[in-house]
C-alpha positions in Angstrom: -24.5 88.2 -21.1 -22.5 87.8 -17.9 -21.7 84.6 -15.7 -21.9 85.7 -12.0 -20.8 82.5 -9.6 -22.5 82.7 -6.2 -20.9 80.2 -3.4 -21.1 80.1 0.1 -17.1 80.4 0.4 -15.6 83.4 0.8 -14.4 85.6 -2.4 -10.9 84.4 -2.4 -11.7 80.7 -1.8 -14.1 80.5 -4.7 -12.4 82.3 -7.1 -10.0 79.8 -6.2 -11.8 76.6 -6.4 -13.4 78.3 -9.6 -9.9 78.4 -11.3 -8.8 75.1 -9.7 -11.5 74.1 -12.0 -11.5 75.9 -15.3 -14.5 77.9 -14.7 -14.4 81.5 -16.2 -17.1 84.1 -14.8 -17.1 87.6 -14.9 -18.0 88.0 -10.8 -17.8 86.0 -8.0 -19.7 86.7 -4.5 -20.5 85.5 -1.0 -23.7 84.7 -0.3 -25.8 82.5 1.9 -27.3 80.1 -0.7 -30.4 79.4 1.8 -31.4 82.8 1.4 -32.1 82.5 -2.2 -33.6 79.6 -1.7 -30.7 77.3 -3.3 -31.0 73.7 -1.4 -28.0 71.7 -3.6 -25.5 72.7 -6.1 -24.9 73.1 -8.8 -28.2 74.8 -9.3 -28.1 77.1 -12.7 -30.1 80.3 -12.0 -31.0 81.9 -15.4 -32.1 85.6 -14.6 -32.8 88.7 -16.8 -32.1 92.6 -16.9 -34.8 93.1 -14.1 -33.3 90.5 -12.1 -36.4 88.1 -12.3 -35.2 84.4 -12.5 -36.5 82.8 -15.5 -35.5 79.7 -15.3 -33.4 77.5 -13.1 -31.7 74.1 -13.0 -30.4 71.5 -10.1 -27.6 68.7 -9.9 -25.6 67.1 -12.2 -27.3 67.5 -15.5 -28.1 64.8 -18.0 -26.6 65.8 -21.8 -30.4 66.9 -22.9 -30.8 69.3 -20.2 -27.4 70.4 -21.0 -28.7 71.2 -24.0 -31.5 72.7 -22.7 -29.1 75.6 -20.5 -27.2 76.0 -23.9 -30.4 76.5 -25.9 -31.7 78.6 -23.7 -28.4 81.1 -23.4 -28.3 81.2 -27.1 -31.4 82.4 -27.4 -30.1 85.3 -25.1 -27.3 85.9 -27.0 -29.3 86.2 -30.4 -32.3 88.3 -29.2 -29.2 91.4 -28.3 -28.1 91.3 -31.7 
């Protein structure tokens, strides 16, 4: 599993502001957020190996969706073992 950050900043600037705030991912890239069709952030993009999102999530999140993002991940992790 990797964590890939998309913001709107450029590269420097968000790997900055990521670090500012204790967030680890493995990539950071520019992109236009529109384009994908991202309207507020955060917004949580769960995609596979094909690149299909399969499930997505917007705001602030409440503890049980939280749990939902972490479910959701581990099940990721356990079906490569």
């Amino acid at each position: 599993m990797k964590l890939l950050a998309l913001l709107s900043q450029d590269k420097a600037d968000a790997e900055e502001f990521l670090s500012k705030g204790g967030v680890r991912v493995d990539d950071v890239r520019q992109v236009a957020l529109d384009s994908m069709g991202v309207r507020g952030t955060p917004t949580l993009l769960l995609v596979d190996e094909a690149g299909t999102v399969t499930d997505t999530w917007e705001g602030k999140l409440p503890a049980d969706q939280e749990g939902q993002v972490l479910a959701a991940l581990k099940n990721i992790d356990e079906g490569k073992k």
